[in-house]
Steps between C-alpha positions, in 0.01 A plus 500: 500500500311660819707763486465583193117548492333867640285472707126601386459850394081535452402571130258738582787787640469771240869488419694766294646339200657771304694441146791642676590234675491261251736710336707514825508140498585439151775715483650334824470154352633656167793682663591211702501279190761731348712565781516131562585385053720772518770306762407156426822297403582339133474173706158561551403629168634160291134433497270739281202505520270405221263767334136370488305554160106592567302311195148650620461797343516321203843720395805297668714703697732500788380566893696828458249606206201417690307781615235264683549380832487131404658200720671249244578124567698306298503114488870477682288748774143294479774219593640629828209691616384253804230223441358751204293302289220722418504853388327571873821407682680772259207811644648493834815646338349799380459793683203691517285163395332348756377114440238398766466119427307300349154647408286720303772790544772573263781686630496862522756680332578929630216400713249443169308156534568323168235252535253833388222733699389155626533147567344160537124468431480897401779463241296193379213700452659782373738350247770757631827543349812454714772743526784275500588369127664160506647354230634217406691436165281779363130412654340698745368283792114552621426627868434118621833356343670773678350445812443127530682349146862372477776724400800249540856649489594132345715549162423908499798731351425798667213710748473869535296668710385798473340765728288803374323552208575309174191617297733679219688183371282194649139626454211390700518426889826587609453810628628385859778308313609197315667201539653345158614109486694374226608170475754294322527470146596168298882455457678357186675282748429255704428558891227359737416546886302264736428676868363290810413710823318423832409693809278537824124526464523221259678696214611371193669633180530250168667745198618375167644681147668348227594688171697401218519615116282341203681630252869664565512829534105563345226282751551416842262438757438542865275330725445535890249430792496573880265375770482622834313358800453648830216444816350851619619543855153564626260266628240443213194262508452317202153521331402367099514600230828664603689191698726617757540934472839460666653329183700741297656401150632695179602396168668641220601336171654675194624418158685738270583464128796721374540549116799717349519383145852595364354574174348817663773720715410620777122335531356322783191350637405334825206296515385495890204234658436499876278377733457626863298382766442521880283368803489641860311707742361826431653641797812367782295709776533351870112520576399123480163531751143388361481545118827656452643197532357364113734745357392534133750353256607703201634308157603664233633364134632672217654404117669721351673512090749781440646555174810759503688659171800695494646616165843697471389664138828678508803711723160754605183306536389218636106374489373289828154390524338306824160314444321347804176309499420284870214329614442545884280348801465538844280319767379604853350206669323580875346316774145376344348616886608895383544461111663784323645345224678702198615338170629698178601414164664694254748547199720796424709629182763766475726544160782797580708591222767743484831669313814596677743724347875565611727814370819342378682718715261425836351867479186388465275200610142448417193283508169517351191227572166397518303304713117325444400318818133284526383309822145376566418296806196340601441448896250332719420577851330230676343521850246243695174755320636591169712480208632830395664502149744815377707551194767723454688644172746739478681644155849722513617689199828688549794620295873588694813655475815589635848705357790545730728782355894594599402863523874523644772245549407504853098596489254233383114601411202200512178593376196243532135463444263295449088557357300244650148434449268293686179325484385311797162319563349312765175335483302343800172315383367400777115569501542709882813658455593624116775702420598605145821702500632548194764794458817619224760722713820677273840611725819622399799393711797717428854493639731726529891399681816717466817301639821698547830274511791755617757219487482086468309332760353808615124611412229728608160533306126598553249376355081535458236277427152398476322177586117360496274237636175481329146586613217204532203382690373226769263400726502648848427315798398582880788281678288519851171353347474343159213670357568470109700647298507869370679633175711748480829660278833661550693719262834479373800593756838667367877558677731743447853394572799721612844361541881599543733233463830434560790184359810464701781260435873514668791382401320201358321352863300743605167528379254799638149537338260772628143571409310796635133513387153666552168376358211703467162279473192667258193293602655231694235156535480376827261277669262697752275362749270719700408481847186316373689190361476574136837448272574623167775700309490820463768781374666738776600862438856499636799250560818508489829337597854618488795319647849359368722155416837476545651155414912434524688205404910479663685239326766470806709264357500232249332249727295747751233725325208699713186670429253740661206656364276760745144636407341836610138544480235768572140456395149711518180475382181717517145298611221612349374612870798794483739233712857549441650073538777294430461270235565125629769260467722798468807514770662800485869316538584114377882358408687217439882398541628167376851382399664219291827316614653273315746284691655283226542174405162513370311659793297783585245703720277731503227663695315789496234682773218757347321741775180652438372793741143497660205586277074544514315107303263762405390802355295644846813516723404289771711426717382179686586398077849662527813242418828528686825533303647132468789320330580201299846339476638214261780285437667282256812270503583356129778285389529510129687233296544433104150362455299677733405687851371408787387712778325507899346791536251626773208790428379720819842363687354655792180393471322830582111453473404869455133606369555659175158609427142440640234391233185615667427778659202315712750251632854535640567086486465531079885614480827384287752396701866435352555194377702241765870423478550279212808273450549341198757356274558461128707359210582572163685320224628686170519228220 
């Protein structure tokens, strides 16, 4: 694997990356792809390869519709992706994401930090939005469920990822992307699962589902629950109220209710209730001297009910309607000898209904919706002086819609948009420090995406949109010396989104998807901190970042199938001293390979490796803070019988134990380091 890794090229060269090339590139890979389908043998085409169906846009349609450059997984892929568990060990898949570890830090996606303009104790204060929309079974998760909750893969149907703006279709906080979980429905038969896995650092995996029908053919039910267990591989110090920081757990239990009564064709309603919660450090980083040691412990707990309707009124319409309401908690808990303790409570409500229509003769497909979205949380900031209570409540209003027209038998039109308006408050009542934002912001977020299909299996399109992150407020802090706290605001930032995109498939086992984009940033929020100390977020005249995806799939034969996705990135952002920077976590190349072989007789392999090119941990370009390009491999041996699976599978085969991203700028020692060589093993039974 030496070989295969550069050696370090410094970030800080001012390299030409020029659109160009990427071109250059893609047509190679595109060319080659052809060349190649073109002579393969009808030996090697006996197996085809399936077409995936994208459910996130909330129209269904095939990969080779999809204009977005989304990653989709499967539960036959979730399977034989190595030790993947958690939607985490599906990021390192995706190129142009990059997934530091466990911390404050979601990933960045086209170089855009998801997490928001800020993270940690300035989020807190803040309230900030992310700008990364997860979803699961039709619920938006919160910034600290997406950074510290449980997102088991246990029992889900499908997961698409998606990279860019989604504002259009999905609303608020995706405008670096989204990520859309859907799990399994009830069945009106019988099946059930039970799943048993261990591995190093004390891991441990206990899954269960059963489902079965109530009444044939109407009710059925499903019910599932996963636990996972793991010890941090850094050396924590225990301290109370916490116990010991190095403990990490996650649960997940769901129960869904399926009613199709046969006196009423074509209705349907799923009743969804879930709980979710999680325990473990606030941050994996390697720096264990003095304090640093008493790693705070972050726990987070969420229940959620989800009520779904869909209604086939007749051969053109069909009604849906999504309602939402979740209770939601989280818990910092610090060393009492440097308290900084954070707890929130809060409750959220969406209802989203809308009406599809379908031309008999496929000409035309439409949607029309609405959306009303409420969340109010109250938090409490707690250090060895003071109590500092804040409150938080945000309304959304919006109405959306979306025709695709044949304008010719080989030209397809999309038009989108979306109104949106906004109300967003944040109170802090704390007698020193008082803040009293309170502010209503209106956006439209059109869409505009012409795809041209010469002949079957062969597409080109463009596409524009418009995405959106909110404005807010906080409290500013000096992170040198603590001297108080100082209110402040930030306004609203906007994207503009550019794409051409191409869909590929050959003689029925080649698969070539390309993505060229460019997004122009109005207002980006980013955190600042001055040469004095003093952090806050604050808007920045220019960024941008253009670059490309290029993901190919080669079913080989009908037992050896191979994959390779590659990510080009450029990214630049104006200071507000004049300075022309990168922006961070932003590698101008990353890619993955990986292959399935299935050897018969019931067993199979697969591995796959993901590279990820040298970037800046943050947004001044130092580069004593520089990371070096790493890479990650895993593998996974499974023997799969009537009733079940079991595999032995091994994460970071080669153990590497790169930095991925330093947390403080004061310190070089507070770094994420990947996570140790795991080996692990698990069963399944099928009942």
């Amino acid at each position: 694997m030496a070989a295969l890794c550069p050696a370090r090229v410094s970030v800080a060269e001012n390299k030409k990356f020029k659109l160009h090339t990427l071109s250059a590139m893609m047509m190679g890979l595109f060319m080659g792809s052809l060349a190649y389908a073109e002579t393969q043998t009808t030996s090697n085409q006996e197996q085809e390869m399936p077409v995936l169906v994208v459910i996130g846009e909330k129209t269904q349609r095939s990969i080779y519709e999809t204009s977005a450059s989304v990653e989709v997984f499967d539960q036959d892929t979730i399977e034989r992706t190595p030790g993947a568990t958690e939607i985490d060990d599906l990021l390192q898949l995706i190129p142009n994401l990059v997934d530091s570890g466990q911390s404050n830090n979601m990933p960045t996606i086209r170089g855009i930090d998801s997490s928001g303009p800020s993270v940690g104790g300035l989020a807190s204060f803040a309230g900030t939005s992310p700008r990364l929309n997860m979803s699961i079974d039709g619920r938006s998760l919160t910034y600290s469920e997406i950074a510290f909750g449980p997102r088991s893969l246990w029992d889900m149907q499908q997961v698409e990822i998606y990279l860019g703006p989604q504002s259009y279709i999905q609303g608020r906080n995706t405008s670096a992307g989204a990520i859309v979980m859907k799990s399994n429905d009830p069945t009106h038969h019988f099946e059930s699962a039970v799943k048993a896995g261990i591995g190093e650092s004390d891991y441990s995996q206990t899954a269960g589902m059963i489902s079965a029908p109530i009444i044939q053919d109407e009710l059925a039910f499903r019910l599932s629950f996963d636990q996972q267990k793991r010890d941090s591989f850094v050396d924590l110090a225990a301290f109370e109220p916490a116990g010991d920081p190095k403990k990490i757990e996650m649960n997940s239990v769901r129960g869904k209710l399926l009613y199709e009564p046969s006196a009423l064709d074509g209705f349907k309603t799923t009743l969804t209730l879930s709980h979710m919660d999680s325990r473990g450090p606030q941050t994996e980083n390697i720096n264990v001297a003095g304090n640093e040691a008493f790693r705070p412990v972050y726990e987070t707990a969420s229940f959620t009910t989800a009520w779904d309707i869909i209604w086939h009124l007749n051969d053109l319409f069909t009604f849906e309607n999504n309602l939402v309401y979740a209770d939601f908690s989280y818990d910092r808990y610090t060393n009492p000898n440097s308290r900084g303790d954070f707890n929130t409570d809060g409750k959220e409500f969406h209802i989203e209904p809308l009406l599809r229509y379908i031309a008999l003769d496929g000409s035309v497909n439409a949607l029309i919706g609405a959306r009303y979205y409420q969340s109010s949380q109250d938090d409490m900031y707690i250090d060895a002086a003071s109590a500092y209570p804040m409150d938080g409540r945000t309304k959304a209003k919006s109405v959306f819609a979306e025709v695709t027209y044949a304008l010719t038998p080989s030209i397809n039109v999309n038009l989108a948009g979306r109104f949106e308006r906004e109300q967003v408050k944040r109170n802090v009542s704390h007698p020193r420090y008082k803040l009293d934002y309170d502010e209503t912001s209106s956006v439209f977020l059109p869409k505009l995406d012409v795809a041209y299909t010469p002949v079957q299996g062969q597409t080109y399109g463009i596409k524009a949109a418009k995405g959106y992150n909110a404005g807010g407020a906080g409290l500013a802090f000096n992170s040198m010396q603590f001297t108080g706290f100082r209110p402040y605001e930030f306004a609203q930032e906007s994207i503009w989104n550019y794409e051409f995109y191409t869909r590929h498939r050959f003689s029925h086992s080649v698969e070539v998807l390309t993505n060229l984009f460019y997004n122009d940033f109005d207002s980006m929020q980013m955190t600042q901190t001055t040469s004095s100390g003093d952090v806050f977020i604050a808007n920045l005249d220019e960024a941008s970042t253009y670059g490309a995806e290029i993901g190919s799939r080669w079913y080989a034969t009908s037992s050896l199938e191979f994959f390779a996705n590659l990510g080009l990135l450029k990214t630049e952002f104006k200071e507000t001293t004049g300075k022309t920077k990168e922006l961070p976590r932003a590698p101008k190349m990353s890619a993955n390979v990986g292959l399935l072989y299935d050897f018969g007789q019931g067993f199979e392999f697969s591995s796959n490796a993901a590279y990820t090119g040298s970037y800046f941990s943050e947004s001044s370009n130092l580069e004593k803070f520089a990371i070096d390009s790493y890479w990650v491999a895993n593998a996974q041996l499974a023997y799969v019988f009537e009733h079940g699976r079991a595999t032995l599978y091994a994460t970071n085969l080669l153990d590497s134990d790169k930095t991925t991203l330093y947390l403080s700028t004061n310190n070089t020692l507070d770094q994420l380091k990947q996570q140790p060589r795991m080996i692990g093993a698990s069963v399944q039974l099928n009942f």
